[in-house]
C-alpha positions in Angstrom: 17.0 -13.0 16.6 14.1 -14.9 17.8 11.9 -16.1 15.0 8.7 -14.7 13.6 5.6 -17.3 14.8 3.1 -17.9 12.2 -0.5 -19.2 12.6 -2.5 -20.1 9.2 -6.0 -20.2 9.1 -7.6 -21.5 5.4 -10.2 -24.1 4.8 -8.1 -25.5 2.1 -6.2 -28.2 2.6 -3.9 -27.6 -0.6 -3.2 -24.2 0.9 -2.5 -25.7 4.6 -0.2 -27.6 3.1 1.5 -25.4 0.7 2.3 -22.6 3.1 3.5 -25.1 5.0 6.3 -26.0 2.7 6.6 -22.6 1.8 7.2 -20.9 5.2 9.3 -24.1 6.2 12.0 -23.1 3.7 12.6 -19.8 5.6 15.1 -19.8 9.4 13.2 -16.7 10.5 9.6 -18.3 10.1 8.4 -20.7 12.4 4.7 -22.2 11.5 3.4 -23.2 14.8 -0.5 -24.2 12.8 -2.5 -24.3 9.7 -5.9 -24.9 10.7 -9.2 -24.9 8.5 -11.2 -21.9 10.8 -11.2 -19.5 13.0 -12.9 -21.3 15.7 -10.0 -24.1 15.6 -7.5 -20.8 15.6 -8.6 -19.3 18.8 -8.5 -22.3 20.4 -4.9 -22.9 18.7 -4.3 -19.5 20.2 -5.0 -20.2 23.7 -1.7 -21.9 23.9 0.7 -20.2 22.1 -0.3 -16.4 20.6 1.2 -15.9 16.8 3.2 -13.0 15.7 1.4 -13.1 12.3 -1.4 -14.9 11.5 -2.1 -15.6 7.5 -6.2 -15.3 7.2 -8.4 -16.6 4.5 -11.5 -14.6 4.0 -14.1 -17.1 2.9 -14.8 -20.2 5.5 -17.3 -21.5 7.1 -18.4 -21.3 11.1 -16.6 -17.8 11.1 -15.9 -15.9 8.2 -12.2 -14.2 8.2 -14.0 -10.6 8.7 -15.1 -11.3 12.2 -12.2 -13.0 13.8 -10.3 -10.4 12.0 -12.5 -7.6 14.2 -12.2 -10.2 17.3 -8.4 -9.9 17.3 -8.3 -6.3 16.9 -10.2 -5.6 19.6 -8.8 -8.1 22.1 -5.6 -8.4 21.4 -3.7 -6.8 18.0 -2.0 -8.9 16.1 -0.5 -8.7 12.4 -2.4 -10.1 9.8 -1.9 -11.3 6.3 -5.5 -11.4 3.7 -5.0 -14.5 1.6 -7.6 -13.7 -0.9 -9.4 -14.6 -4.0 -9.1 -12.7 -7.1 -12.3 -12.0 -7.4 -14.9 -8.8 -7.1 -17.0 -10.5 -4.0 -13.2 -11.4 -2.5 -11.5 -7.7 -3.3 -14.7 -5.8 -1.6 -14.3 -8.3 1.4 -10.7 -8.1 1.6 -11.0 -4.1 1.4 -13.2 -4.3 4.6 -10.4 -6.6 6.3 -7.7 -3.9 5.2 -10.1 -0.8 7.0 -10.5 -3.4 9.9 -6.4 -3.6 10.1 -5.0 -6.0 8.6 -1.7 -5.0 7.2 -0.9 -6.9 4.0 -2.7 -9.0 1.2 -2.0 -12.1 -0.9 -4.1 -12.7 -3.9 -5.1 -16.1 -4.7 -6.3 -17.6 -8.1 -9.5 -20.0 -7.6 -7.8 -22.8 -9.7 -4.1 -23.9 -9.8 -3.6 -23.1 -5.7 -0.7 -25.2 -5.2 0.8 -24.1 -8.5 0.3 -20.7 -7.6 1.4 -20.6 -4.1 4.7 -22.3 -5.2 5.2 -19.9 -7.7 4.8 -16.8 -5.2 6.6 -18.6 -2.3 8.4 -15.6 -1.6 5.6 -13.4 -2.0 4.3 -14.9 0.9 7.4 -15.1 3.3 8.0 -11.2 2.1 3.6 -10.4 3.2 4.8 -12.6 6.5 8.2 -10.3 7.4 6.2 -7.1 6.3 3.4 -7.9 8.7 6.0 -8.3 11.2 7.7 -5.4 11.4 4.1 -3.5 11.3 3.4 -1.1 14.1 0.1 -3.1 15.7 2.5 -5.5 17.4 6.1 -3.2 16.7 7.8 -6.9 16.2 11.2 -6.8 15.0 11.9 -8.0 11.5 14.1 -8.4 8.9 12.9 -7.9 5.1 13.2 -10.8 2.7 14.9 -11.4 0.3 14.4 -10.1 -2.7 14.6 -10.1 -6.5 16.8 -7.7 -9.0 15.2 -3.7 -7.5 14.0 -1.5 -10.9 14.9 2.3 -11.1 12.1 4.3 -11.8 14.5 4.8 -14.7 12.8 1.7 -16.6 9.8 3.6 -16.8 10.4 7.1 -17.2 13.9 8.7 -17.8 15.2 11.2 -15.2 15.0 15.2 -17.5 17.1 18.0 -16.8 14.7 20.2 -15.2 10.8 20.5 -14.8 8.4 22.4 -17.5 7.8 26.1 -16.7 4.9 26.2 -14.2 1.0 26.9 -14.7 -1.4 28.5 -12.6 -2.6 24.8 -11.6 -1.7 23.3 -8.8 -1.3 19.2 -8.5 -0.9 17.2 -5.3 0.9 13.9 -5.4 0.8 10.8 -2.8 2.2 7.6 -2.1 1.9 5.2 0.2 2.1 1.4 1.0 1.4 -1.1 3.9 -1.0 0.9 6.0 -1.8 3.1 3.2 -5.3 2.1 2.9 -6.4 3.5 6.7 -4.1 6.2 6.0 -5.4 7.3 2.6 -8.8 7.4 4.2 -7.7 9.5 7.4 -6.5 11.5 5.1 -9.1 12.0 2.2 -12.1 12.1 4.5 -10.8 15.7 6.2 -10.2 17.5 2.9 -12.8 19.9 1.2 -14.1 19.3 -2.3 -12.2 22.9 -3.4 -8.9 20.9 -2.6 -6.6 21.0 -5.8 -6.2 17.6 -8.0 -4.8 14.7 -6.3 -2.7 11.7 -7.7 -2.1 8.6 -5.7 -0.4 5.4 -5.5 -1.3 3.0 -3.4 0.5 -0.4 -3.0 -2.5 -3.3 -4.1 -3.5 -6.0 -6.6 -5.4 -6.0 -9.3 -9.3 -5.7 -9.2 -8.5 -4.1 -5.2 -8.4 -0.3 -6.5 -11.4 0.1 -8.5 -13.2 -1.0 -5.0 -10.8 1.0 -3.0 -11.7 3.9 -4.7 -15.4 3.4 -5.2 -15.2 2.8 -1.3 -13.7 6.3 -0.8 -15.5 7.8 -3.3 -18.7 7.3 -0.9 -17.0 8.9 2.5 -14.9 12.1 0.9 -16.3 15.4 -0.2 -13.7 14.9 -3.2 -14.3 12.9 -6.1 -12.5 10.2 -6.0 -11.6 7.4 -8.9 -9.5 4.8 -10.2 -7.7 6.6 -13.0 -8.1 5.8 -16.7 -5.7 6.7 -18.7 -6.4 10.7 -20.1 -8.1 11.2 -16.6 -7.8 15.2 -16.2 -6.6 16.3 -13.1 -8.5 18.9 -11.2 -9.7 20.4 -8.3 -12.1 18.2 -6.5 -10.9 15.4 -7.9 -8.4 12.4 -6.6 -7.4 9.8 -9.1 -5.8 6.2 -7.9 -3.5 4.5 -9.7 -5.0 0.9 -10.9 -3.0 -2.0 -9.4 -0.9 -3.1 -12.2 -0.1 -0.1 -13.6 1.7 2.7 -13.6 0.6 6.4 -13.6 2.5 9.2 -14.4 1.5 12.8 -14.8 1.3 14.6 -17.8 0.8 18.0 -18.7 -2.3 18.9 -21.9 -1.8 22.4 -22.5 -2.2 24.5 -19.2 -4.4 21.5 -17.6 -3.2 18.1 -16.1 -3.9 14.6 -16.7 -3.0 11.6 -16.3 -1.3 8.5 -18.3 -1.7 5.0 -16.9 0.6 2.4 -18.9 2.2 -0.8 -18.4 5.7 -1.5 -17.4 8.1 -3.1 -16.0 8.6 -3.4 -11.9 9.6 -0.6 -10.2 11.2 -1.0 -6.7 9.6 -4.2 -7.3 6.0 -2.2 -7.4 3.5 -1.7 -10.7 2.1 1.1 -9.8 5.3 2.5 -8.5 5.2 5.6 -6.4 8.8 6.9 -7.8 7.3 6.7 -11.2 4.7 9.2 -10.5 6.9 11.3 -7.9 9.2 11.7 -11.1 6.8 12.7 -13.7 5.3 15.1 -10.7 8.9 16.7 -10.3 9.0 16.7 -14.2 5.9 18.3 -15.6 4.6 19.7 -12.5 8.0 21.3 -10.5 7.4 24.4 -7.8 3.6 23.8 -8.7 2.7 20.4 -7.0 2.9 18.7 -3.1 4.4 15.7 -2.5 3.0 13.9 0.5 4.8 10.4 1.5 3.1 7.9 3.8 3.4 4.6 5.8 5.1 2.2 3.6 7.8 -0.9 3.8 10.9 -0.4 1.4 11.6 2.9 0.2 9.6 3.1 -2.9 8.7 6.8 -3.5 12.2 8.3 -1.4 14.2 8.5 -4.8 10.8 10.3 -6.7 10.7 12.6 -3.5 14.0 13.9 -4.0 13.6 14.4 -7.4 10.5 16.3 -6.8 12.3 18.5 -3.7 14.8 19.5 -6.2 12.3 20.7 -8.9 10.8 23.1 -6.1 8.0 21.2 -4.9 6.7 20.9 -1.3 7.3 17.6 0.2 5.6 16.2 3.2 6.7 13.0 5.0 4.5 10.8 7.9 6.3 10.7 10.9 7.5 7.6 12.7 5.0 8.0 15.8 1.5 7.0 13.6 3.2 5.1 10.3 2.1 1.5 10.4 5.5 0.7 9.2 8.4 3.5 8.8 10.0 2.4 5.5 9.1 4.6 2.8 9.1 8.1 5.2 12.5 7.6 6.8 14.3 6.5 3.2 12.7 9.9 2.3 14.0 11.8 5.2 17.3 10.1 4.6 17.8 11.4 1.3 17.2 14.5 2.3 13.8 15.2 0.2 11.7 16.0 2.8 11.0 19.5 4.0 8.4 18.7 6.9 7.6 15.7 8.7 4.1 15.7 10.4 2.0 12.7 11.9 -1.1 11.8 10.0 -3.4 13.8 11.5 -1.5 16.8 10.1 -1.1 15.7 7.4 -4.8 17.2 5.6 -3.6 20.3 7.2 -1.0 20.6 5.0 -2.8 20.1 2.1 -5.4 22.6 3.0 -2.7 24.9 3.5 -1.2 24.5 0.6 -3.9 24.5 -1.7 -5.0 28.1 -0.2 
Protein backbone atom coordinates (compact mmCIF):
# COMPACT_ATOMS: atom_id res chain seq x y z
CA UNK A 1 0.00 0.00 0.00
CA UNK A 2 1.63 3.10 -1.04
CA UNK A 3 2.16 5.49 1.76
CA UNK A 4 0.17 8.49 2.82
CA UNK A 5 2.33 11.97 1.82
CA UNK A 6 2.32 14.54 4.37
CA UNK A 7 3.16 18.35 3.98
CA UNK A 8 3.32 20.51 7.35
CA UNK A 9 2.88 23.99 7.25
CA UNK A 10 3.45 25.88 11.00
CA UNK A 11 5.57 28.83 11.79
CA UNK A 12 6.98 27.06 14.78
CA UNK A 13 9.89 25.50 14.68
CA UNK A 14 9.31 23.21 17.86
CA UNK A 15 6.21 21.99 16.01
CA UNK A 16 8.23 21.40 12.55
CA UNK A 17 10.28 19.48 14.38
CA UNK A 18 8.01 17.53 16.54
CA UNK A 19 5.72 16.30 13.84
CA UNK A 20 8.53 15.40 12.35
CA UNK A 21 9.57 12.87 14.90
CA UNK A 22 6.09 12.01 15.37
CA UNK A 23 4.95 11.10 11.85
CA UNK A 24 8.48 9.53 11.27
CA UNK A 25 7.64 6.73 13.74
CA UNK A 26 4.70 5.57 11.51
CA UNK A 27 5.54 3.08 7.86
CA UNK A 28 2.37 4.43 6.37
CA UNK A 29 3.32 8.23 6.78
CA UNK A 30 5.88 9.68 4.68
CA UNK A 31 6.69 13.58 5.63
CA UNK A 32 7.84 14.95 2.37
CA UNK A 33 8.04 18.99 4.34
CA UNK A 34 7.52 21.10 7.34
CA UNK A 35 7.73 24.54 6.23
CA UNK A 36 6.97 27.80 8.28
CA UNK A 37 4.02 29.29 5.58
CA UNK A 38 1.94 28.92 3.10
CA UNK A 39 3.80 30.77 0.57
CA UNK A 40 7.00 28.29 1.11
CA UNK A 41 4.06 25.37 0.78
CA UNK A 42 2.81 26.13 -2.52
CA UNK A 43 6.04 26.41 -3.84
CA UNK A 44 6.88 23.04 -1.86
CA UNK A 45 3.81 21.87 -3.75
CA UNK A 46 4.86 22.61 -7.14
CA UNK A 47 7.04 19.55 -7.03
CA UNK A 48 5.48 16.99 -5.30
CA UNK A 49 1.41 17.50 -4.30
CA UNK A 50 0.65 16.05 -0.60
CA UNK A 51 -2.06 13.61 0.28
CA UNK A 52 -2.63 15.53 3.56
CA UNK A 53 -1.33 18.59 4.51
CA UNK A 54 -1.32 19.52 8.51
CA UNK A 55 -2.22 23.46 8.61
CA UNK A 56 -1.55 25.95 11.34
CA UNK A 57 -4.03 28.75 11.46
CA UNK A 58 -2.09 31.73 12.73
CA UNK A 59 1.19 32.77 10.50
CA UNK A 60 2.34 35.36 8.88
CA UNK A 61 2.51 36.35 4.92
CA UNK A 62 -0.74 34.09 4.54
CA UNK A 63 -2.85 33.13 7.22
CA UNK A 64 -3.98 29.29 7.22
CA UNK A 65 -7.70 30.47 6.18
CA UNK A 66 -6.75 31.60 2.72
CA UNK A 67 -4.53 28.93 1.51
CA UNK A 68 -6.96 26.73 3.06
CA UNK A 69 -9.79 28.44 0.47
CA UNK A 70 -6.80 28.44 -2.34
CA UNK A 71 -6.57 24.63 -2.18
CA UNK A 72 -10.12 24.03 -2.17
CA UNK A 73 -10.77 25.76 -5.03
CA UNK A 74 -7.78 24.68 -7.17
CA UNK A 75 -7.12 21.49 -6.28
CA UNK A 76 -8.88 19.55 -3.05
CA UNK A 77 -6.82 18.21 -0.82
CA UNK A 78 -7.26 16.73 2.85
CA UNK A 79 -6.44 18.92 5.56
CA UNK A 80 -5.61 18.72 9.17
CA UNK A 81 -6.32 22.34 11.64
CA UNK A 82 -3.53 22.37 14.10
CA UNK A 83 -4.96 24.90 16.35
CA UNK A 84 -4.67 26.90 19.47
CA UNK A 85 -6.93 26.40 22.32
CA UNK A 86 -8.10 29.49 22.39
CA UNK A 87 -11.53 31.55 21.64
CA UNK A 88 -9.83 33.81 18.59
CA UNK A 89 -8.18 30.11 17.46
CA UNK A 90 -11.63 27.90 17.84
CA UNK A 91 -13.84 30.80 15.78
CA UNK A 92 -10.89 30.64 13.16
CA UNK A 93 -10.56 27.09 13.08
CA UNK A 94 -14.61 26.79 12.76
CA UNK A 95 -14.34 28.90 9.56
CA UNK A 96 -11.40 26.42 8.25
CA UNK A 97 -13.82 23.43 9.19
CA UNK A 98 -16.98 25.22 6.90
CA UNK A 99 -14.19 25.97 4.26
CA UNK A 100 -13.31 21.96 4.29
CA UNK A 101 -10.96 20.97 6.18
CA UNK A 102 -11.67 17.53 7.51
CA UNK A 103 -10.11 17.11 10.95
CA UNK A 104 -8.65 19.24 13.99
CA UNK A 105 -5.70 19.13 16.42
CA UNK A 106 -5.77 21.31 19.33
CA UNK A 107 -2.70 22.87 20.49
CA UNK A 108 -1.78 24.39 24.01
CA UNK A 109 0.14 27.81 23.70
CA UNK A 110 2.86 26.63 26.20
CA UNK A 111 4.52 23.13 26.52
CA UNK A 112 4.22 22.42 22.43
CA UNK A 113 6.75 19.81 22.29
CA UNK A 114 5.52 18.27 25.52
CA UNK A 115 2.25 18.22 24.20
CA UNK A 116 2.73 17.12 20.75
CA UNK A 117 4.76 14.10 22.22
CA UNK A 118 2.12 13.31 24.41
CA UNK A 119 -0.63 13.21 21.55
CA UNK A 120 1.71 11.56 19.00
CA UNK A 121 -0.89 9.39 17.94
CA UNK A 122 -3.52 11.79 18.01
CA UNK A 123 -1.80 13.20 15.21
CA UNK A 124 -0.98 10.14 12.99
CA UNK A 125 -4.83 9.00 13.78
CA UNK A 126 -6.06 13.23 12.41
CA UNK A 127 -3.38 12.27 9.43
CA UNK A 128 -4.99 8.55 8.47
CA UNK A 129 -8.62 10.04 9.03
CA UNK A 130 -7.94 12.87 6.62
CA UNK A 131 -6.83 10.35 4.31
CA UNK A 132 -9.46 8.24 3.84
CA UNK A 133 -11.83 11.52 3.58
CA UNK A 134 -13.88 11.79 0.45
CA UNK A 135 -12.24 15.28 -1.05
CA UNK A 136 -9.36 13.25 -2.30
CA UNK A 137 -11.18 9.29 -1.77
CA UNK A 138 -7.38 8.16 -0.68
CA UNK A 139 -7.13 4.88 0.65
CA UNK A 140 -6.26 4.40 4.26
CA UNK A 141 -5.84 2.40 6.98
CA UNK A 142 -7.02 3.56 10.62
CA UNK A 143 -4.39 3.77 13.35
CA UNK A 144 -3.84 2.23 15.85
CA UNK A 145 -5.57 2.66 18.72
CA UNK A 146 -6.02 2.58 22.47
CA UNK A 147 -8.43 0.07 24.80
CA UNK A 148 -12.32 1.02 22.76
CA UNK A 149 -15.14 2.02 25.85
CA UNK A 150 -18.75 0.58 25.62
CA UNK A 151 -21.19 3.02 25.96
CA UNK A 152 -21.65 0.69 28.84
CA UNK A 153 -19.16 2.92 31.06
CA UNK A 154 -21.43 5.61 30.85
CA UNK A 155 -24.86 4.48 30.92
CA UNK A 156 -26.00 0.78 31.42
CA UNK A 157 -27.93 -0.94 28.66
CA UNK A 158 -32.18 -1.28 30.38
CA UNK A 159 -34.53 -3.72 29.49
CA UNK A 160 -36.86 -1.72 27.54
CA UNK A 161 -37.60 2.10 26.91
CA UNK A 162 -40.15 4.26 29.30
CA UNK A 163 -43.83 4.28 28.07
CA UNK A 164 -44.00 7.02 25.44
CA UNK A 165 -45.30 10.79 25.70
CA UNK A 166 -46.92 12.97 23.30
CA UNK A 167 -43.35 14.66 22.62
CA UNK A 168 -41.43 13.88 20.10
CA UNK A 169 -37.33 14.07 20.29
CA UNK A 170 -34.93 13.83 17.35
CA UNK A 171 -31.39 12.58 17.92
CA UNK A 172 -28.08 13.08 15.72
CA UNK A 173 -24.67 12.10 15.52
CA UNK A 174 -21.99 12.69 13.46
CA UNK A 175 -18.14 13.08 13.11
CA UNK A 176 -15.49 14.05 10.46
CA UNK A 177 -17.46 16.01 8.11
CA UNK A 178 -20.10 16.60 10.54
CA UNK A 179 -19.69 20.24 10.80
CA UNK A 180 -20.71 20.99 6.88
CA UNK A 181 -23.14 18.32 7.35
CA UNK A 182 -24.80 19.54 10.48
CA UNK A 183 -25.17 22.83 8.81
CA UNK A 184 -26.78 21.41 5.38
CA UNK A 185 -28.80 19.93 7.49
CA UNK A 186 -30.05 22.57 10.17
CA UNK A 187 -30.27 25.41 7.78
CA UNK A 188 -33.38 23.56 5.76
CA UNK A 189 -35.46 22.81 8.79
CA UNK A 190 -38.43 25.06 10.14
CA UNK A 191 -38.49 26.52 13.61
CA UNK A 192 -41.84 24.14 14.33
CA UNK A 193 -39.36 21.18 13.94
CA UNK A 194 -39.53 18.98 17.15
CA UNK A 195 -36.34 19.09 19.80
CA UNK A 196 -33.07 18.17 18.46
CA UNK A 197 -30.03 16.55 20.37
CA UNK A 198 -26.62 16.31 18.75
CA UNK A 199 -23.23 15.13 19.00
CA UNK A 200 -20.78 16.28 17.14
CA UNK A 201 -17.11 15.01 17.24
CA UNK A 202 -14.85 18.43 18.55
CA UNK A 203 -12.67 19.80 21.31
CA UNK A 204 -13.26 21.79 23.84
CA UNK A 205 -14.04 25.61 23.55
CA UNK A 206 -15.05 24.49 19.47
CA UNK A 207 -18.92 23.83 20.34
CA UNK A 208 -19.97 26.80 22.12
CA UNK A 209 -18.71 28.68 18.67
CA UNK A 210 -20.08 26.01 16.60
CA UNK A 211 -23.28 26.45 17.88
CA UNK A 212 -23.38 30.26 18.27
CA UNK A 213 -22.30 30.03 14.52
CA UNK A 214 -25.41 28.04 13.66
CA UNK A 215 -27.50 29.65 15.81
CA UNK A 216 -27.11 32.80 13.42
CA UNK A 217 -28.04 30.76 9.93
CA UNK A 218 -31.07 28.27 11.24
CA UNK A 219 -34.63 29.22 11.85
CA UNK A 220 -34.21 26.77 15.00
CA UNK A 221 -32.68 27.73 18.14
CA UNK A 222 -29.75 26.40 18.41
CA UNK A 223 -27.20 25.97 21.59
CA UNK A 224 -24.55 24.30 23.34
CA UNK A 225 -26.35 22.35 25.94
CA UNK A 226 -26.16 22.94 29.75
CA UNK A 227 -26.89 20.47 31.66
CA UNK A 228 -31.05 20.64 32.55
CA UNK A 229 -31.45 22.15 28.94
CA UNK A 230 -35.21 21.32 28.09
CA UNK A 231 -35.77 19.82 24.94
CA UNK A 232 -38.41 21.25 22.74
CA UNK A 233 -39.67 22.15 19.56
CA UNK A 234 -37.62 24.80 17.97
CA UNK A 235 -34.83 24.12 19.76
CA UNK A 236 -31.44 21.99 18.94
CA UNK A 237 -28.99 21.44 21.76
CA UNK A 238 -25.12 20.44 21.04
CA UNK A 239 -23.28 18.38 23.17
CA UNK A 240 -20.11 20.45 24.64
CA UNK A 241 -16.81 18.85 23.63
CA UNK A 242 -15.79 17.03 26.60
CA UNK A 243 -18.77 15.78 27.67
CA UNK A 244 -21.30 13.65 27.40
CA UNK A 245 -25.08 14.16 26.96
CA UNK A 246 -27.70 11.96 27.50
CA UNK A 247 -31.43 12.38 27.42
CA UNK A 248 -33.52 12.39 30.20
CA UNK A 249 -37.13 12.48 30.70
CA UNK A 250 -38.81 15.43 33.62
CA UNK A 251 -42.25 14.45 33.84
CA UNK A 252 -43.91 14.43 30.22
CA UNK A 253 -41.09 17.08 28.98
CA UNK A 254 -37.44 16.34 27.89
CA UNK A 255 -34.17 17.56 28.87
CA UNK A 256 -31.04 17.01 28.83
CA UNK A 257 -27.98 15.85 31.28
CA UNK A 258 -24.44 16.71 30.31
CA UNK A 259 -21.76 14.88 32.66
CA UNK A 260 -18.43 13.82 32.65
CA UNK A 261 -17.09 10.36 31.90
CA UNK A 262 -14.98 8.22 30.78
CA UNK A 263 -14.16 7.61 26.77
CA UNK A 264 -16.57 6.20 24.85
CA UNK A 265 -15.46 4.55 21.44
CA UNK A 266 -12.66 6.65 22.39
CA UNK A 267 -15.12 9.94 22.06
CA UNK A 268 -16.34 12.43 25.13
CA UNK A 269 -19.20 13.34 23.83
CA UNK A 270 -20.00 9.93 22.58
CA UNK A 271 -22.81 9.54 20.07
CA UNK A 272 -23.69 5.80 21.55
CA UNK A 273 -24.11 7.41 24.84
CA UNK A 274 -26.89 9.63 23.70
CA UNK A 275 -28.30 7.04 21.00
CA UNK A 276 -28.75 4.81 24.25
CA UNK A 277 -30.40 7.18 26.60
CA UNK A 278 -32.58 8.15 23.29
CA UNK A 279 -33.65 4.36 22.84
CA UNK A 280 -34.12 4.43 26.72
CA UNK A 281 -36.28 7.29 27.74
CA UNK A 282 -37.48 8.30 24.42
CA UNK A 283 -38.29 4.64 22.47
CA UNK A 284 -41.07 4.72 19.36
CA UNK A 285 -41.15 8.54 20.14
CA UNK A 286 -37.73 9.92 18.85
CA UNK A 287 -35.53 9.80 15.20
CA UNK A 288 -32.32 8.74 15.04
CA UNK A 289 -30.35 10.30 12.22
CA UNK A 290 -26.59 9.09 11.70
CA UNK A 291 -24.09 11.00 9.64
CA UNK A 292 -20.53 11.18 8.01
CA UNK A 293 -18.20 9.85 10.59
CA UNK A 294 -14.72 7.66 10.92
CA UNK A 295 -15.16 4.63 13.33
CA UNK A 296 -18.42 3.44 14.14
CA UNK A 297 -19.28 5.52 17.14
CA UNK A 298 -23.06 5.85 17.30
CA UNK A 299 -23.84 2.13 15.12
CA UNK A 300 -24.15 0.18 18.55
CA UNK A 301 -26.58 3.31 20.14
CA UNK A 302 -28.53 3.00 16.66
CA UNK A 303 -29.37 -0.44 17.10
CA UNK A 304 -30.34 -0.04 20.47
CA UNK A 305 -32.55 2.73 19.52
CA UNK A 306 -34.12 0.63 16.22
CA UNK A 307 -35.06 -1.95 18.67
CA UNK A 308 -36.86 0.38 21.10
CA UNK A 309 -39.13 1.44 17.98
CA UNK A 310 -37.50 4.45 16.90
CA UNK A 311 -36.97 5.68 13.29
CA UNK A 312 -33.47 5.53 12.22
CA UNK A 313 -31.93 7.34 9.39
CA UNK A 314 -28.46 6.73 7.97
CA UNK A 315 -26.21 9.07 5.27
CA UNK A 316 -25.47 7.26 2.44
CA UNK A 317 -22.05 6.49 1.02
CA UNK A 318 -22.44 8.78 -2.16
CA UNK A 319 -22.24 12.46 -0.04
CA UNK A 320 -20.52 11.15 3.50
CA UNK A 321 -17.09 12.73 3.75
CA UNK A 322 -15.96 9.51 5.20
CA UNK A 323 -18.41 6.30 5.42
CA UNK A 324 -17.47 4.91 8.89
CA UNK A 325 -20.07 5.57 11.32
CA UNK A 326 -23.25 5.01 8.44
CA UNK A 327 -22.09 1.65 7.15
CA UNK A 328 -21.18 0.14 10.87
CA UNK A 329 -24.87 1.28 11.32
CA UNK A 330 -26.19 -0.40 8.25
CA UNK A 331 -24.14 -3.38 9.18
CA UNK A 332 -25.70 -3.97 12.33
CA UNK A 333 -28.78 -3.82 10.92
CA UNK A 334 -30.14 -0.56 12.84
CA UNK A 335 -30.96 1.38 10.06
CA UNK A 336 -34.33 1.56 8.44
CA UNK A 337 -33.54 4.14 5.52
CA UNK A 338 -30.48 5.28 4.03
CA UNK A 339 -30.82 8.71 2.17
CA UNK A 340 -27.92 11.17 0.99
CA UNK A 341 -27.70 14.49 2.82
CA UNK A 342 -29.83 16.44 1.04
CA UNK A 343 -32.67 14.14 2.10
CA UNK A 344 -31.92 13.98 4.98
CA UNK A 345 -34.06 17.39 6.37
CA UNK A 346 -36.76 15.75 4.47
CA UNK A 347 -36.94 13.18 6.72
CA UNK A 348 -37.09 15.12 9.64
CA UNK A 349 -39.78 17.35 8.31
CA UNK A 350 -41.64 14.30 7.66
CA UNK A 351 -41.41 12.95 10.69
CA UNK A 352 -42.09 15.67 12.79
CA UNK A 353 -45.52 16.25 10.83
Amino acid sequence: MASIKVLVVDDSAVVRQAARDILARDPQIELIGAVSDPLFAIEKMKQQWPDVIVLDIEMPRMDGLTFLRKIMAERPTPVVICSTLTEKGAETTLQAMAAGAVTIITKPKLGLKQFLTDASSDLIGAVKTAAVARVRRLAGVPPAVKEKLSADAVLPAASAAMARTTDRVIAIGTSTGGTQALEAVLTRLPAVTPGIVVVQHMPEKFTELFAQRLDSICRMEVREAANGDRVMPGRVLIAPGGRHMMLRRSGAQYQVEVADGPLVNRHKPSVDVLFRSVAQVAGANALGVIMTGMGDDGARGMKEMHDAGATTVAEDESTCVVFGMPKEAIKLGGVDKVVPLDAIPREIVAYGN
